[in-house]
C-alpha positions, 0 to 999 in steps of 0.5 A: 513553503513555496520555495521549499516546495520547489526543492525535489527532495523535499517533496519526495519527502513529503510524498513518501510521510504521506503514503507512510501514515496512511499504509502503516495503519492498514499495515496493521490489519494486513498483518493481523489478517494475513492477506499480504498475498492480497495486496500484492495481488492489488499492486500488480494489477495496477499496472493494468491501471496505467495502461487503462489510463493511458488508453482512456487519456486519465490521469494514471493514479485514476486508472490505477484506482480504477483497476485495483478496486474492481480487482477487490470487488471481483476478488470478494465475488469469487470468494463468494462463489467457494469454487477454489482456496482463496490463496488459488484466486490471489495466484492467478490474478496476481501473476497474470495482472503483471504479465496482462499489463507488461504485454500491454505496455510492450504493444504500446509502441506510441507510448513512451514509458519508464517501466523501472519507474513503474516497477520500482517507483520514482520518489524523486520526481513527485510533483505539487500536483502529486503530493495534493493527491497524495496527501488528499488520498491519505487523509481519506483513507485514515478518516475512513479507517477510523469510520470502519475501525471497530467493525474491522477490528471485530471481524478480524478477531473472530468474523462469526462472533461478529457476525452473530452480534449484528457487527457489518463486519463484512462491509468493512472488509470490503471497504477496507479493501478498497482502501488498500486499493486506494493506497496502492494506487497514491503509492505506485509512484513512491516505490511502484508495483513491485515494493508496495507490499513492502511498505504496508507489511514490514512498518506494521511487522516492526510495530508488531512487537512493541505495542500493547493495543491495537491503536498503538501498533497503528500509531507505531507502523506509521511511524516506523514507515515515516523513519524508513521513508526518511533514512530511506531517502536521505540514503539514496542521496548520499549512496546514489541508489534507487529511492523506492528499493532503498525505502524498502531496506531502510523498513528492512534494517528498521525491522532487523535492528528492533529484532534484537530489542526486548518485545513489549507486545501483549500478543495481538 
C-alpha cells in the first residue's frame, strides 16, 4: 500500500472517491431542498479561507473550514432577521466573498499562489497528509448525516409539521450546513472553488431518477460522484486536460447519458 501511495495518480484517486462519498449524500439533501445557490455561496467564500490561513500561518483546509462555517451561521442569523429573500443574502455573500478573496490574494504580494488551482483545484498534486484529511473529514461527515438523517429528512419534507412534532429540525439544518461547510473545505483542493457545487448536485441529480427511497439516492449519488470521479481522471490522463473540470464533465456525461435511461424514481 505504501508503494501505491507513492503513485500521484492513485492518490488522486483516492482523494477524489473520499470526497465523492461524502458529497453524493449531502448532494441529496442539497437537491431536495433546493439550496444549490448556498453551497455556492459557501465554495466562494472559501477563498477567504485561504487567505485567513495564510494570514494566521494555518493549515489552508482550516481556514477554509473556518471561513465557511461562520458563513452558515451568519447566513442562518440573517434568515432569522426576515429583512430580505434568502436568495438576496446568497447573492451578496457569494459574489462579494470571491471577489473580497481575489482582491486579497492580489495584495498578497509576498505569497506565492496557484490561483487556477484554487479556482479549479489541483487532484494530482494530493499528498499522504491530504488523503488523511480527506478521508478523516468524510468519515465525520457521513457519521454525522447518519446522526442527524431523520430529523433532516423530517424537516425537508414538511419543516412545520416537523416542527409541530417536537422534531429539532432546525438544529439539523444548521449542522447540515456545517457539514456542506466541512465538505467544501476537504474538496477545495479536488476541483476547487468554482467546480464544488458541481460535484455535490450533478451525482445526487443523476441518482434522482432511478431511486425509489431516499437512502437509496444517497447510495447511488455517491456512487455516480466515485464513477465520475474515476472516468474523470483517467480522461485527464489520457486527453491531458485539467482533472478537477474533467471530473465535473465526466458527472455531466454521467448525468446526460442516463437521461436517456427509463427513470425508476418514486418522485422524491
Amino acid at each position: 500500500m505504501t508503494g501505491m501511495l507513492n503513485d500521484f495518480f492513485v492518490r488522486a484517486m483516492l482523494g477524489g472517491i473520499g470526497v465523492a462519498l461524502a458529497a453524493g449524500p449531502l448532494g441529496c439533501f442539497i437537491v431536495w431542498r433546493r439550496m444549490a445557490y448556498f453551497g455556492d455561496t459557501m465554495a466562494h467564500a472559501a477563498l477567504l479561507g485561504v487567505v485567513l490561513g495564510i494570514l494566521l500561518q494555518l493549515p489552508l483546509s482550516i481556514g477554509i473550514l473556518g471561513v465557511s462555517m461562520a458563513g452558515a451561521v451568519i447566513l442562518v442569523l440573517l434568515e432569522r432577521q426576515r429583512t430580505m429573500p434568502t436568495d438576496t443574502l446568497l447573492g451578496i455573500l457569494s459574489h462579494s466573498s470571491l471577489s473580497l478573496g481575489l482582491v486579497a490574494v492580489a495584495f498578497m504580494s509576498w505569497v506565492r499562489l496557484d490561483l487556477m488551482a484554487l479556482l479549479f483545484g489541483d487532484i494530482l498534486a494530493v499528498g499522504r497528509g491530504d488523503l488523511l484529511v480527506i478521508w478523516g473529514g468524510s468519515l465525520f461527515v457521513l457519521v454525522v448525516l447518519a446522526a442527524i438523517w431523520r430529523p433532516l429528512l423530517a424537516g425537508t419534507v414538511n419543516a412545520d409539521l416537523a416542527r409541530a412534532e417536537g422534531v429539532p429540525a432546525g438544529a439539523a439544518r444548521l449542522a447540515f450546513m456545517l457539514l456542506i461547510a466541512m465538505v467544501i473545505a476537504i474538496a477545495m483542493k479536488i476541483v476547487g472553488v468554482l467546480l464544488i457545487t458541481s460535484l455535490l448536485i450533478i451525482p445526487a441529480a443523476t441518482a434522482r431518477r432511478f431511486s425509489g427511497s431516499p437512502e437509496a439516492m444517497a447510495g447511488l449519488a455517491a456512487l455516480a460522484g466515485v464513477a465520475a470521479v474515476a472516468l474523470g481522471l483517467f480522461g485527464s490522463l489520457e486527453f491531458d486536460t485539467p482533472s478537477g473540470p474533467s471530473i465535473v464533465v465526466a458527472a455531466l456525461t454521467i448525468f446526460v447519458v442516463t437521461m436517456a435511461l427509463p427513470s425508476r424514481a418514486s418522485g422524491q
